[in-house]
Backbone and ligand atoms as CSV (ligand in chain L), in Angstrom:
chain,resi,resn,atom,element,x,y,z
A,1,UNK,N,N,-86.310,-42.845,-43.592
A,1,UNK,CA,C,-86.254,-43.857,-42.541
A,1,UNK,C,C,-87.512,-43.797,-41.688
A,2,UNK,N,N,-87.785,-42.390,-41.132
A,2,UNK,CA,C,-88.639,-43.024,-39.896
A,2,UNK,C,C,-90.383,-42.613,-40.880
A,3,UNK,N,N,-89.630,-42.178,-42.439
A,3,UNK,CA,C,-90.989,-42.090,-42.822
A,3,UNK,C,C,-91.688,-43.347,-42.960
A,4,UNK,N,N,-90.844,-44.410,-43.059
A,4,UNK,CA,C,-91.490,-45.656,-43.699
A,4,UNK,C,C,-92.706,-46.132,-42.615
A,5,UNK,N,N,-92.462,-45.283,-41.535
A,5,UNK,CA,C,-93.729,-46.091,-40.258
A,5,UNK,C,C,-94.750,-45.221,-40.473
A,6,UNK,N,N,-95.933,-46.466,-40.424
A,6,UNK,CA,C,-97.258,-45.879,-40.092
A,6,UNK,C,C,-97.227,-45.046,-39.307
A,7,UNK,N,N,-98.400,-43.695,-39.408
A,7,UNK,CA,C,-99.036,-43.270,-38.392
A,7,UNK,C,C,-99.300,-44.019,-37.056
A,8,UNK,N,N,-99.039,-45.216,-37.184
A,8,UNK,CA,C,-99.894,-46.155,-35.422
A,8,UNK,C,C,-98.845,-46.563,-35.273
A,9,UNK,N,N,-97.581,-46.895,-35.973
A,9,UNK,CA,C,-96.822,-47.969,-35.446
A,9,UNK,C,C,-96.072,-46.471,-34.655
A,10,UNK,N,N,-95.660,-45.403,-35.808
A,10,UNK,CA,C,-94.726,-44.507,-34.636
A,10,UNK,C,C,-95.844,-43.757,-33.526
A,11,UNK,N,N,-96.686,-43.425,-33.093
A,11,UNK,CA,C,-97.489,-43.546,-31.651
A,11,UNK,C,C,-97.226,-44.679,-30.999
A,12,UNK,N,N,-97.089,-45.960,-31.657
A,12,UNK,CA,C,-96.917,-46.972,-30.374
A,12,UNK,C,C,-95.524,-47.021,-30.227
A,13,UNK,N,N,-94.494,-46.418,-30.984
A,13,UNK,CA,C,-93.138,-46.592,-30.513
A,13,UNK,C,C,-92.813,-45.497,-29.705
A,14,UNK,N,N,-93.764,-44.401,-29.785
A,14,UNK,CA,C,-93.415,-43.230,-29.025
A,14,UNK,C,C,-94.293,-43.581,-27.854
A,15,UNK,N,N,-95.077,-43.977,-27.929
A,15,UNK,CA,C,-95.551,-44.490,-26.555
A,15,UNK,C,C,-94.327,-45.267,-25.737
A,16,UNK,N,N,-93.874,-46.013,-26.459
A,16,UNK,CA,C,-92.960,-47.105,-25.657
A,16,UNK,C,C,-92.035,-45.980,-24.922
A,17,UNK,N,N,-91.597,-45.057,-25.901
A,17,UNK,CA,C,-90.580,-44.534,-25.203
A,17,UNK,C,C,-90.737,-43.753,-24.481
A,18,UNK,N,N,-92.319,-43.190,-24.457
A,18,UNK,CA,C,-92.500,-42.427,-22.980
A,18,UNK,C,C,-92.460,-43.325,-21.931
A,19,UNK,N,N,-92.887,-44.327,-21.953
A,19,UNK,CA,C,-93.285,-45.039,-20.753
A,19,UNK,C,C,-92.078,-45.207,-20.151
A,20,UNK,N,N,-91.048,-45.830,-21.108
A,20,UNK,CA,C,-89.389,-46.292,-20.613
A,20,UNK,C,C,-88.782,-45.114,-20.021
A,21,UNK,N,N,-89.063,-43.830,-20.768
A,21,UNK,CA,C,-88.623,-42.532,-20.503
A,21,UNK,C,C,-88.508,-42.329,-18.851
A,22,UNK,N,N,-90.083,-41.958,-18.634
A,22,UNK,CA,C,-90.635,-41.831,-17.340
A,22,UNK,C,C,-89.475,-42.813,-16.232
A,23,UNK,N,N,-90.178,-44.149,-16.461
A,23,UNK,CA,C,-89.433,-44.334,-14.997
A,23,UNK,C,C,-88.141,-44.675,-15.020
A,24,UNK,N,N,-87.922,-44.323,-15.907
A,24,UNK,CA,C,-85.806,-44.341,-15.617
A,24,UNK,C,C,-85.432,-43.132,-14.967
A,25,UNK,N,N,-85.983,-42.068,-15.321
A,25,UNK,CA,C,-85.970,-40.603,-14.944
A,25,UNK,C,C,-86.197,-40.939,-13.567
A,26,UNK,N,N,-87.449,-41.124,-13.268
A,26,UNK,CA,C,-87.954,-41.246,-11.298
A,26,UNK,C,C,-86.915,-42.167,-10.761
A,27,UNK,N,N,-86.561,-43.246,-11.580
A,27,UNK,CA,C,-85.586,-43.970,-10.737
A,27,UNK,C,C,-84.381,-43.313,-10.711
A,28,UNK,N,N,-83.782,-42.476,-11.751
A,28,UNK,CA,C,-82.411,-41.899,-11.220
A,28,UNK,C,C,-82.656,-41.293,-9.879
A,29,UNK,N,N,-83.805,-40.392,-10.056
A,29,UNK,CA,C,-83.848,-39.804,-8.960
A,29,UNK,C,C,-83.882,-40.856,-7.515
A,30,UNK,N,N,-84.515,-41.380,-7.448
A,30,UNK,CA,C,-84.557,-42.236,-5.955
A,30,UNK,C,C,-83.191,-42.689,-6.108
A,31,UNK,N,N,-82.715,-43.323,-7.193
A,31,UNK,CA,C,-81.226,-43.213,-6.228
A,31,UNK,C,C,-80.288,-42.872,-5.758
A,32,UNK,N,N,-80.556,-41.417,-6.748
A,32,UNK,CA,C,-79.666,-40.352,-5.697
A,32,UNK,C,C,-79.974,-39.748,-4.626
A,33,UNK,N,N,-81.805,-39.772,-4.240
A,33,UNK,CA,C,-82.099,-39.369,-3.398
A,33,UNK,C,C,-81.612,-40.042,-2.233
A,34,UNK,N,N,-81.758,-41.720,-2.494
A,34,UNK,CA,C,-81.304,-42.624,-1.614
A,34,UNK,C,C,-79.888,-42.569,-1.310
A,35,UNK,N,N,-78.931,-42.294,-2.156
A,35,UNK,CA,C,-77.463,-42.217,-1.610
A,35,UNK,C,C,-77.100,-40.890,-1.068
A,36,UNK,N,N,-78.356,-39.791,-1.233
A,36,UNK,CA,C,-78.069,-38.303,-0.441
A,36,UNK,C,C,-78.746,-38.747,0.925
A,37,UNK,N,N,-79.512,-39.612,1.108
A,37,UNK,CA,C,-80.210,-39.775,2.731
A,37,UNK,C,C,-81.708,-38.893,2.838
A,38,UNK,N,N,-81.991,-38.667,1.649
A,38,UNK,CA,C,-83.589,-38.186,1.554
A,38,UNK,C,C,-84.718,-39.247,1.910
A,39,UNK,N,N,-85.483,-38.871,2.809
A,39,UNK,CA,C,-86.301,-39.992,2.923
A,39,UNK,C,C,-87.819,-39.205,3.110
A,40,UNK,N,N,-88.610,-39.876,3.030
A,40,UNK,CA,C,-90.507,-39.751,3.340
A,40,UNK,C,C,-91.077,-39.336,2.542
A,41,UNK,N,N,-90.414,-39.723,1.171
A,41,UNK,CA,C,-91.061,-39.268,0.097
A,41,UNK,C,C,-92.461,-40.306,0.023
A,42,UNK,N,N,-93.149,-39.913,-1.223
A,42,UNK,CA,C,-94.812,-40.775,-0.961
A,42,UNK,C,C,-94.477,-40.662,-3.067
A,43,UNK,N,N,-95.320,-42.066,-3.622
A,43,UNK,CA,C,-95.380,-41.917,-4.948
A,43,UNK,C,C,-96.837,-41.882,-5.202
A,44,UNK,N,N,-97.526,-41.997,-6.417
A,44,UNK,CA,C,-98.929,-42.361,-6.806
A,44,UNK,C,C,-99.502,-40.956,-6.617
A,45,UNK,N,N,-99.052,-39.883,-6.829
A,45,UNK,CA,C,-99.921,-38.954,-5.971
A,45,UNK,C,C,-101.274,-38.392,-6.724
A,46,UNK,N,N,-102.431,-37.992,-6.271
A,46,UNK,CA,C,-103.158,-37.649,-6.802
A,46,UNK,C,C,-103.390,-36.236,-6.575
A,47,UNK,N,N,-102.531,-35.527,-6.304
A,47,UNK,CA,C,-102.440,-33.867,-6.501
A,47,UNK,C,C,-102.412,-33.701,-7.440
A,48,UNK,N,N,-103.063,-32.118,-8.138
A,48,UNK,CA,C,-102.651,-31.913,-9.146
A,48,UNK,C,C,-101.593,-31.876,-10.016
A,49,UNK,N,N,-101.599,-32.461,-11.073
A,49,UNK,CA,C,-100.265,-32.809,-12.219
A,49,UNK,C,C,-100.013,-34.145,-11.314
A,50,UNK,N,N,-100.496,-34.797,-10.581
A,50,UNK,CA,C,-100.101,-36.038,-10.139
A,50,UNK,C,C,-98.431,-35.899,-10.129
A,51,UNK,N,N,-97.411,-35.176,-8.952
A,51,UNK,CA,C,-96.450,-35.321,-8.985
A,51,UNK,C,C,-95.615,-36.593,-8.633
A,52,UNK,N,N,-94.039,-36.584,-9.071
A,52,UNK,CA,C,-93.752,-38.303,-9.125
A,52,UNK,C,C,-93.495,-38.447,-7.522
A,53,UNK,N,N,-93.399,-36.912,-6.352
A,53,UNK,CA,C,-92.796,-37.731,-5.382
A,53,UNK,C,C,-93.450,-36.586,-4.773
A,54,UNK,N,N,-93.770,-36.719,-3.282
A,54,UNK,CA,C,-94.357,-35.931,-2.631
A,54,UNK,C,C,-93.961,-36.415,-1.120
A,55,UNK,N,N,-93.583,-34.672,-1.053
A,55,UNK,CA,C,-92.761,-35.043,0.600
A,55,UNK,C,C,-94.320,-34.250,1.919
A,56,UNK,N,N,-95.424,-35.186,2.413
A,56,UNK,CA,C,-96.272,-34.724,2.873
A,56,UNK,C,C,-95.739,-33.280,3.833
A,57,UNK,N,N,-94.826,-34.183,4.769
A,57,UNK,CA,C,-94.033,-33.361,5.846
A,57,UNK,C,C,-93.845,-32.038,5.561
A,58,UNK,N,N,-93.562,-31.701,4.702
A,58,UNK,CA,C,-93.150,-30.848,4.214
A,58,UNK,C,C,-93.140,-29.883,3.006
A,59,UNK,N,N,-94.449,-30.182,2.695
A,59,UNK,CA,C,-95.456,-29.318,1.467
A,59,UNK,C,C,-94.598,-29.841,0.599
A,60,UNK,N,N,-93.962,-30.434,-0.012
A,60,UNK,CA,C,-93.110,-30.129,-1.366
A,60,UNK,C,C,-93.522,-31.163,-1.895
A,61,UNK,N,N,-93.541,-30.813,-3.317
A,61,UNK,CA,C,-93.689,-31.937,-4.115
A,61,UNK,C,C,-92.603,-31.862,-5.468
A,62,UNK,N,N,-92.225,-32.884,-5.952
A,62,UNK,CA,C,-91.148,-32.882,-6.898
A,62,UNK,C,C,-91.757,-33.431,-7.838
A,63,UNK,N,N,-91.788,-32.981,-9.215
A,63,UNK,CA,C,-91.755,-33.586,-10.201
A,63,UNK,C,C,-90.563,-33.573,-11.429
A,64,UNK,N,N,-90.181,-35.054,-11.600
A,64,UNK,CA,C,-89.140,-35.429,-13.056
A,64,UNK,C,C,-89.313,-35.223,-14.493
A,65,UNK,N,N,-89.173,-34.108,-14.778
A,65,UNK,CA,C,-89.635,-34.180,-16.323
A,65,UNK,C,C,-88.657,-34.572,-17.187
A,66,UNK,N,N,-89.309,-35.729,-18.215
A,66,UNK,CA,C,-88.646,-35.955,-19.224
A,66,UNK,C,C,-88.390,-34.646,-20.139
A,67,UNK,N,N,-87.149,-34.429,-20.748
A,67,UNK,CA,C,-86.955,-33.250,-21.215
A,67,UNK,C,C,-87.693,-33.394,-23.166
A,68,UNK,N,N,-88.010,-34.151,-23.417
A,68,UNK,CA,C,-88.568,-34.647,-24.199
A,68,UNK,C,C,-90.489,-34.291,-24.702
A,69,UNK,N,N,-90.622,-34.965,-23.480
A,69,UNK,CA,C,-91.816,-34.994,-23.215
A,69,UNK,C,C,-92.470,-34.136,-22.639
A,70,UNK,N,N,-91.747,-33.241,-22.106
A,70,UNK,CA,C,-92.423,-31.838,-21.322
A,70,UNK,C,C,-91.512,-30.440,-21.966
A,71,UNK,N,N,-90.982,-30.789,-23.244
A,71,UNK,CA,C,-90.427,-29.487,-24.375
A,71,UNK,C,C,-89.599,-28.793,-23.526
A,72,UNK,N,N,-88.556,-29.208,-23.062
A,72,UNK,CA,C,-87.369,-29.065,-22.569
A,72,UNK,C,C,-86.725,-27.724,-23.301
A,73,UNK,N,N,-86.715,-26.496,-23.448
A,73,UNK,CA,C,-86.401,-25.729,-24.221
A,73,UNK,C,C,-84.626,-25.637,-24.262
A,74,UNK,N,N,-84.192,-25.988,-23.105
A,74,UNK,CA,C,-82.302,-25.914,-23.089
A,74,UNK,C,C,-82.174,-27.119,-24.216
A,75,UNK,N,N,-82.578,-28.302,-24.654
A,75,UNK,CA,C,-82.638,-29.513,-25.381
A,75,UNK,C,C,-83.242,-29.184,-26.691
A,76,UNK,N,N,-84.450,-28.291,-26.757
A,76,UNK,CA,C,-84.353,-27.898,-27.820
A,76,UNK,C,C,-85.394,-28.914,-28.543
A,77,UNK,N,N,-85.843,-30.120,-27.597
A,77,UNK,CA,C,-85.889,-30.949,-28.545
A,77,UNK,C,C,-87.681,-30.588,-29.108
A,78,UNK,N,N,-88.368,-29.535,-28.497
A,78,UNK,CA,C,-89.339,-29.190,-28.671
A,78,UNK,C,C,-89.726,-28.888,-30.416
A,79,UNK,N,N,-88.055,-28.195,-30.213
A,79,UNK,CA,C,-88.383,-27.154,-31.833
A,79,UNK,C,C,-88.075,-27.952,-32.668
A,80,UNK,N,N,-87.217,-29.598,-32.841
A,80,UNK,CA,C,-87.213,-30.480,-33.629
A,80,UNK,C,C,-88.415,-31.414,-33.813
A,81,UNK,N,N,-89.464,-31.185,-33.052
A,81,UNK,CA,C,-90.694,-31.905,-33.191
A,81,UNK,C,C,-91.611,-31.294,-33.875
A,82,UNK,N,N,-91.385,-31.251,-35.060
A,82,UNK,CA,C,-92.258,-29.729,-35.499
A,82,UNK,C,C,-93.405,-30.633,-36.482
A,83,UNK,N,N,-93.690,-32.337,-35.956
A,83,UNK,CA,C,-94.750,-32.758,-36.704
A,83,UNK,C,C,-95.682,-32.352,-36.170
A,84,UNK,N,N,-97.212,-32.685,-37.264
A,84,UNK,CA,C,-98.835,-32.713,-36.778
A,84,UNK,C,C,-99.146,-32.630,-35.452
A,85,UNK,N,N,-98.375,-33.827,-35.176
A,85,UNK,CA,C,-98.998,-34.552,-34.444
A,85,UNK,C,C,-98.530,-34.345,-32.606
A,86,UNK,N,N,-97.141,-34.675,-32.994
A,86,UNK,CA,C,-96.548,-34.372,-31.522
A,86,UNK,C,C,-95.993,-33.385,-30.797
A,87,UNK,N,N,-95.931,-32.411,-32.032
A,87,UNK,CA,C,-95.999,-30.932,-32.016
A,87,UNK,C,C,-96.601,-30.168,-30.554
A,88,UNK,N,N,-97.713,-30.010,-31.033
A,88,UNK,CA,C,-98.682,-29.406,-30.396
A,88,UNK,C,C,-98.951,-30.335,-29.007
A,89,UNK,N,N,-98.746,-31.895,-29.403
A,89,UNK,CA,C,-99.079,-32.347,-27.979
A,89,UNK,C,C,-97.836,-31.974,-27.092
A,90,UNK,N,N,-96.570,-32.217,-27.409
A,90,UNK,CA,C,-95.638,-31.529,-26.061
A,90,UNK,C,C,-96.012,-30.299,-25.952
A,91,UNK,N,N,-95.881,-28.797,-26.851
A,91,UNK,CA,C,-96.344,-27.895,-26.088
A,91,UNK,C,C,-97.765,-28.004,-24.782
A,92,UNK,N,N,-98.342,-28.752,-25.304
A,92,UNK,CA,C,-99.531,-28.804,-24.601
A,92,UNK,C,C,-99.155,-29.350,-23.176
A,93,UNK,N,N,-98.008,-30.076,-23.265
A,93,UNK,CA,C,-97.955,-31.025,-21.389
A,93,UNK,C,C,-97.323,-29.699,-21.471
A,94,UNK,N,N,-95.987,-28.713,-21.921
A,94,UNK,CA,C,-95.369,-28.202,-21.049
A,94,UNK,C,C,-95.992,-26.872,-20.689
A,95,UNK,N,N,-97.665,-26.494,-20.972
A,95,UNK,CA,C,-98.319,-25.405,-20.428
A,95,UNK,C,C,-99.267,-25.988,-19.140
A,96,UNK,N,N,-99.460,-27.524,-19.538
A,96,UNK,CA,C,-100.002,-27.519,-18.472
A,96,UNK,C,C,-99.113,-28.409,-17.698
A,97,UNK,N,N,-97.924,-28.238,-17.510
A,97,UNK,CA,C,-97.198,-28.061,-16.309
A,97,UNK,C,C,-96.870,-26.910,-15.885
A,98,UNK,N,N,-96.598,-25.645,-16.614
A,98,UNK,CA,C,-96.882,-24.423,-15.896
A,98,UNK,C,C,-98.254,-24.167,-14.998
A,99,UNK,N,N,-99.378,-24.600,-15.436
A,99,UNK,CA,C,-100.226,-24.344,-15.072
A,99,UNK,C,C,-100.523,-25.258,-13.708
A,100,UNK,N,N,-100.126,-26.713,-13.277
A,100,UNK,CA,C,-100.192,-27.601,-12.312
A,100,UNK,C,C,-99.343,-26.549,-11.588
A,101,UNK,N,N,-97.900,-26.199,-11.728
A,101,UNK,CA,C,-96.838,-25.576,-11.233
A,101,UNK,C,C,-97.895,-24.309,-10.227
A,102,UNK,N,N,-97.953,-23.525,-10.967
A,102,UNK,CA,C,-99.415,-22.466,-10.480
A,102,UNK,C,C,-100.202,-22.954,-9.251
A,103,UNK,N,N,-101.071,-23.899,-9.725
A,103,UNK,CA,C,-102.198,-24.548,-8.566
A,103,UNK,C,C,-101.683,-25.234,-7.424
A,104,UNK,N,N,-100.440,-25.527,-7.598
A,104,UNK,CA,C,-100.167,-26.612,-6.391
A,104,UNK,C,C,-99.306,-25.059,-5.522
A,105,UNK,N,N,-98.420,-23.919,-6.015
A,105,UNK,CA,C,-98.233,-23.014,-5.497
A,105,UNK,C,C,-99.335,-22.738,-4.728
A,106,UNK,N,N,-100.770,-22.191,-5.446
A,106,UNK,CA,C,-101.540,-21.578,-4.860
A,106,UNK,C,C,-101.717,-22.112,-3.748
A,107,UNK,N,N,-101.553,-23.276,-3.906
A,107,UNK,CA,C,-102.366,-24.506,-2.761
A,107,UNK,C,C,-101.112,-24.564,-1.818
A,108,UNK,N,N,-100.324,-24.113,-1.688
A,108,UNK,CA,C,-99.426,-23.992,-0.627
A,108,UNK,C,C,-98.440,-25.151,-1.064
A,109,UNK,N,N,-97.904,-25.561,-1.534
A,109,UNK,CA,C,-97.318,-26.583,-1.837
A,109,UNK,C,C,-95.666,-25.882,-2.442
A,110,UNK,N,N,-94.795,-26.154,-2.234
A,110,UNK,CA,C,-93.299,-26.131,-2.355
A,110,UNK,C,C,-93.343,-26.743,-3.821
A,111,UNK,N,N,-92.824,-26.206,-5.008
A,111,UNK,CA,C,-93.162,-27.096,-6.072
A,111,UNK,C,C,-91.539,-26.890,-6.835
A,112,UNK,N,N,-90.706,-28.734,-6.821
A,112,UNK,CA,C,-89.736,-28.652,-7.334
A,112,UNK,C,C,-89.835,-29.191,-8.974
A,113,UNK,N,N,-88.931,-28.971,-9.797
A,113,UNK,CA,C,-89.517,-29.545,-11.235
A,113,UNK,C,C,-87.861,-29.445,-11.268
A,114,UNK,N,N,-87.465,-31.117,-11.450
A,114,UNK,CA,C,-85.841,-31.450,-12.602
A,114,UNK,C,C,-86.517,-31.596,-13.544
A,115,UNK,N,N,-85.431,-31.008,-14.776
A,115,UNK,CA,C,-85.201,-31.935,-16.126
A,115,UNK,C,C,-84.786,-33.095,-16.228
A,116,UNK,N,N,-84.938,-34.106,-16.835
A,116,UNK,CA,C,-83.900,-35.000,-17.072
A,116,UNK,C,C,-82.561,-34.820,-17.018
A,117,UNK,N,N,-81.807,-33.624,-18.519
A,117,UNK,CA,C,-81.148,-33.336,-18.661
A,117,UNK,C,C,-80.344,-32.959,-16.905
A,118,UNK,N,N,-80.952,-32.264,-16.033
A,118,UNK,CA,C,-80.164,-31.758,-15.123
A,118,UNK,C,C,-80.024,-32.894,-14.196
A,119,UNK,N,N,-80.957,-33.840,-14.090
A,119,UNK,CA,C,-80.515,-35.123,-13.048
A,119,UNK,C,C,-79.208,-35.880,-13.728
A,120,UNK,N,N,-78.865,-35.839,-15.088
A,120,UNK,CA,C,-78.238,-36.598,-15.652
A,120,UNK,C,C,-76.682,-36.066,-15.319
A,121,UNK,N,N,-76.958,-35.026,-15.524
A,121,UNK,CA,C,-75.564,-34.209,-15.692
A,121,UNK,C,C,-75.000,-33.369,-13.822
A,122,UNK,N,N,-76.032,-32.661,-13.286
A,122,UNK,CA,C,-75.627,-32.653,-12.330
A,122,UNK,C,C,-76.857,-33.182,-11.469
A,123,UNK,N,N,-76.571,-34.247,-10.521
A,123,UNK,CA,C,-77.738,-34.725,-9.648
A,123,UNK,C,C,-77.369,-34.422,-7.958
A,124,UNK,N,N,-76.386,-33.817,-8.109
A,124,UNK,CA,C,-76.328,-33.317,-6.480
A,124,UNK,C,C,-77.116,-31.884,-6.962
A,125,UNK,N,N,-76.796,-31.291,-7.860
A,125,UNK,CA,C,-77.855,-30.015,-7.644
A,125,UNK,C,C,-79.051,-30.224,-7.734
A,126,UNK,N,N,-79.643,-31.011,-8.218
A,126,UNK,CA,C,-81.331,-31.179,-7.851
A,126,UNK,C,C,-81.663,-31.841,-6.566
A,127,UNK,N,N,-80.578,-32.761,-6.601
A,127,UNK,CA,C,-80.860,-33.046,-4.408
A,127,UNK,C,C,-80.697,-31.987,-3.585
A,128,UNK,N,N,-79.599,-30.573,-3.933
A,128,UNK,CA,C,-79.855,-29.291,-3.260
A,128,UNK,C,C,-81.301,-28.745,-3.260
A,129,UNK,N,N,-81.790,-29.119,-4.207
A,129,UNK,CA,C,-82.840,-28.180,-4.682
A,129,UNK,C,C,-84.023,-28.718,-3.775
A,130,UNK,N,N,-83.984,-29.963,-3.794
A,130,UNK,CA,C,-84.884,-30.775,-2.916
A,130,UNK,C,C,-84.629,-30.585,-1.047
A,131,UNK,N,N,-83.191,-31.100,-0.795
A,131,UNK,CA,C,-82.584,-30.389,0.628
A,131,UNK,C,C,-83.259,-28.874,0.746
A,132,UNK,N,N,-83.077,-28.138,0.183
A,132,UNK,CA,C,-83.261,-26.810,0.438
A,132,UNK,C,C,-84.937,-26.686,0.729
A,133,UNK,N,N,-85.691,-27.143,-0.067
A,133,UNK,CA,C,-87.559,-27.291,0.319
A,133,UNK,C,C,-87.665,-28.030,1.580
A,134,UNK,N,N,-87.092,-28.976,1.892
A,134,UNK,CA,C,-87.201,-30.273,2.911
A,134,UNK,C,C,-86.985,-29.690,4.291
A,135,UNK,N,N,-85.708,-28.649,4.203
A,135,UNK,CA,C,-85.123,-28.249,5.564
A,135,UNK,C,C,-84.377,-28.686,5.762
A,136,UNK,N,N,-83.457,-28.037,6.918
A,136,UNK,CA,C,-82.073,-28.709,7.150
A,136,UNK,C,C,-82.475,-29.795,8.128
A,137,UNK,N,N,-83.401,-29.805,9.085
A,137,UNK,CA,C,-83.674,-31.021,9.896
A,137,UNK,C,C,-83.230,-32.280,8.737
A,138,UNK,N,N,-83.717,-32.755,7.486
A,138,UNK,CA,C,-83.457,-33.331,6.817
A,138,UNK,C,C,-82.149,-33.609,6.133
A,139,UNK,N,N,-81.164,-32.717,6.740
A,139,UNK,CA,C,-79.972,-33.160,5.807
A,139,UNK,C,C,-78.743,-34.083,6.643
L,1,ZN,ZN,ZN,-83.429,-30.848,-21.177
């Protein structure tokens, strides 16, 4: 089945599905952030690893990882990607998200990271996780 696709057509379908990936993920989050009463978050950021949400106020920055796309090891779905091609490129985002993880520490920065998987399944615990960096002034 998925042998029958070109080399280009499955990159552009896996493209599609990162892209779709991504902001369904950031949007779960804002709306649970929004129905927990989180507010002053900032998007676009140009910190390192460009995180999806950044609370200035309050050093923290959150980033949504697709569990997919950043080799989700509880999902597993890393070790089923065992082509050429996309192989090596997820390991590659999920070292250098350890490594963003690192620099934005160094840099003083509060650094939260959901899975997908965990916004999906439990999303009040990653709004703890976020409450808890933010402060209680914020809750
Ligand atoms: Zn996962």
């Amino acid at each position: 089945m998925a042998d029958n696709l070109t080399s280009e057509q499955r990159s552009y379908n896996m493209s599609r599905i990162r892209s779709r990936g991504n902001s369904s993920t950031e949007q779960a989050l804002i709306a649970v952030m929004r129905t927990a009463g989180i507010r002053g978050w900032r998007r676009k950021s140009k910190l390192c690893g460009k995180p999806d949400f950044v609370f200035p106020r309050f050093n923290t920055v959150v980033f949504v990882d697709g569990c997919y796309w950043h080799g989700c090891r509880k999902c597993g779905l890393g070790a089923k990607t065992n082509n050429e091609y996309w192989g090596p490129k997820i390991s590659g985002n999920a070292k250098r998200d350890r490594r963003n993880t690192r620099e934005l520490r160094a840099a003083g920065w509060k650094v939260i990271r959901i899975w997908e998987h965990e916004l999906k399944a439990a999303p009040m615990k990653c709004i703890r996780k976020i409450m808890i960096a933010i402060g209680p002034e914020e809750l």
